[in-house]
C-alpha positions in Angstrom: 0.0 0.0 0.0 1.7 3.6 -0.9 1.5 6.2 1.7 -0.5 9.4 0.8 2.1 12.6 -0.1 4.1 13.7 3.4 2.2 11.1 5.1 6.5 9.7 6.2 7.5 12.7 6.6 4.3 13.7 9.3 5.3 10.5 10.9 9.0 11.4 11.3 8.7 14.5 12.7 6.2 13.5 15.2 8.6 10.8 16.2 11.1 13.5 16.5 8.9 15.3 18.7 7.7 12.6 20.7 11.8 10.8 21.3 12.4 15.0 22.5 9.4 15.0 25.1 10.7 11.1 26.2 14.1 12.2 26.9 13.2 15.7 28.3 10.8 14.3 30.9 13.5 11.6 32.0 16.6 13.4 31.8 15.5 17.2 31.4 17.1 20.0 29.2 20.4 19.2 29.9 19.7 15.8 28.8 18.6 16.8 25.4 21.1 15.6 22.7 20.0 15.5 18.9 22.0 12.2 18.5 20.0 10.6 21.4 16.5 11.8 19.9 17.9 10.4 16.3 18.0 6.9 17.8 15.2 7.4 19.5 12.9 8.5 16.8 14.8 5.7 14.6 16.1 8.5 12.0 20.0 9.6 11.1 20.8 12.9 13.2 20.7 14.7 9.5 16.7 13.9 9.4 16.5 16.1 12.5 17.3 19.3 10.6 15.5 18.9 7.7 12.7 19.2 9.6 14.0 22.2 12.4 16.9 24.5 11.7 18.7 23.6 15.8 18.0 22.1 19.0 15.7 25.6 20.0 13.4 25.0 16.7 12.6 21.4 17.6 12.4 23.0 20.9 9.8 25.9 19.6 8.2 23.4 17.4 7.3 21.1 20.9 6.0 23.6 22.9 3.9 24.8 19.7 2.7 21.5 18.7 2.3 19.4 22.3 -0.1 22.7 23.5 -2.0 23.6 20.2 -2.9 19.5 20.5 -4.1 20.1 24.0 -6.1 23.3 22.9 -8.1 21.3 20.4 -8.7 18.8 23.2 -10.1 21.4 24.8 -12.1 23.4 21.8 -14.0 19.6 21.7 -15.1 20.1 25.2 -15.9 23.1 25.4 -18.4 22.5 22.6 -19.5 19.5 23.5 -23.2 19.6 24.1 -23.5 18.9 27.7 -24.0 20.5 30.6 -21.3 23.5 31.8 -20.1 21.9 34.8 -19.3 18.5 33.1 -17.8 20.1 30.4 -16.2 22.2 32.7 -14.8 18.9 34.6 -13.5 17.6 31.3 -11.4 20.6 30.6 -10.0 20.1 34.0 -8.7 16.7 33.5 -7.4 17.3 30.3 -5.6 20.2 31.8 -4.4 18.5 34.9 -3.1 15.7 32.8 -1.3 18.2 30.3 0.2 19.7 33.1 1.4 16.2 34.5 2.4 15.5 31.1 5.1 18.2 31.0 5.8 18.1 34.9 7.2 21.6 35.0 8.8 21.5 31.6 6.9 23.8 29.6 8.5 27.1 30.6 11.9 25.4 31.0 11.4 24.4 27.3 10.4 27.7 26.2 13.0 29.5 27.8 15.8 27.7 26.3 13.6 28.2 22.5 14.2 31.7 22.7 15.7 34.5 24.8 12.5 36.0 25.8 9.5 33.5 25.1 6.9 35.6 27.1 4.8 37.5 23.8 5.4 33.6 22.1 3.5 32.2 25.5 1.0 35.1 25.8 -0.2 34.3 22.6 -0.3 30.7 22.7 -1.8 30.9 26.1 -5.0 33.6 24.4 -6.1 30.8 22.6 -6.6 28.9 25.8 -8.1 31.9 27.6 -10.9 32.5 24.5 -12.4 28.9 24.5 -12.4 29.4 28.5 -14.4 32.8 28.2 -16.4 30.5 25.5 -17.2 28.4 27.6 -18.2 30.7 30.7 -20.3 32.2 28.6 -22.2 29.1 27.6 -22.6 28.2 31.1 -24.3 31.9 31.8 -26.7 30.8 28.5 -27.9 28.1 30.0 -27.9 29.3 33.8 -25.6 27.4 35.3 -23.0 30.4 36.0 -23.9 33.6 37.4 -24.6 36.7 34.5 -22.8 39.2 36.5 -19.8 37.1 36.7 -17.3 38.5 34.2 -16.5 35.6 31.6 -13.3 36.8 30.7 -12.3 37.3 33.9 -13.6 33.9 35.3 -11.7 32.3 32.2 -8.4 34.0 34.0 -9.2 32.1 37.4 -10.3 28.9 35.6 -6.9 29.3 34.1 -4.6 29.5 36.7 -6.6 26.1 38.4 -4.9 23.5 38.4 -0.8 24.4 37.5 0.5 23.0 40.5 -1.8 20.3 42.0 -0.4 19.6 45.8 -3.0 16.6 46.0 -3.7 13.8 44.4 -5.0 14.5 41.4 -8.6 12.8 41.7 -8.9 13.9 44.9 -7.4 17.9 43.6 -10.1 17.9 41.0 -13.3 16.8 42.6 -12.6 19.4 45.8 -11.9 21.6 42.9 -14.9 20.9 41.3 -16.7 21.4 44.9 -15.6 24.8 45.3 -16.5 25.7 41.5 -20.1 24.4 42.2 -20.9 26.0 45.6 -18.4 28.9 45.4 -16.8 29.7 48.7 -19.3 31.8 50.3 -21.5 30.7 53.8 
């Protein structure tokens, strides 16, 4: 059977991206050599760099293309048609298990792509914050949030949840979940 045209070349580059997140989560940056991703992805060390000019493009290209996955994870749930707060638990999941996917790597990573990755990660990161304020807004439609809650404001707190879970993470996001349904008020 013949591959469809770039079909190979898809698949190498993912594999080059997916040997670079192996080896940074078990030996971090510093651990990062293109000859060990080469063997890794099974391709020569030259196949690396006709697909990223250096070690901070592959880098770039990682951060670009392990997050853009995760925000179409999320544009699915979002839209989903259920109800807000199970939607809303479904985007919590897939974030807490992003966030355990990269275990602290992501701004590490982005760092070392570029000298100042901050306007790079504000605009990755607006994405994120639109389908949130998306989906707040949904959640007002059909009553389950309060109107004079600002959605893009209440897409910044649902946000920042869940970056640094201290329990475990079943029991972070059902108490999570509590305080999101009842609020904190008496």
């Amino acid at each position: 059977m013949v591959s469809p045209p770039g079909a190979l070349s898809k698949d190498k580059k993912r594999a080059i991206l997916e040997a670079t997140l192996e080896i940074l989560r078990e030996m971090g940056l510093s651990g990062l050599k293109m000859e060990e991703v080469a063997r890794r992805a099974e391709v020569g060390k030259g196949t690396i760099y006709l697909y990223f000019r250096d070690k901070k493009d592959l880098l770039k290209n990682l951060v670009e293309e392990r997050t853009w996955a995760f925000y179409r994870e999320v544009e699915e749930v979002v839209r989903q048609k259920a109800p807000f707060f199970v939607r809303l638990e479904g985007l919590l999941k897939k974030r807490l298990a992003w966030i355990a996917e990269w275990r602290g790597l992501w701004a590490a990573v982005a760092r070392e792509a570029m000298e100042d990755p901050t306007p790079w990660l504000k605009g990755l990161h607006q994405h994120y914050l639109d389908l949130l304020e998306e989906l707040v807004r949904s959640g007002q439609e059909e009553g389950a949030v309060r109107p004079e809650l600002s959605p893009r404001a209440t897409a910044h707190v649902i946000a920042a949840l869940g970056c640094t879970p201290q329990l475990e993470v079943e029991a972070y996001l059902e108490h999570l979940m509590e305080v999101l349904r009842k609020g904190v008020a008496p």
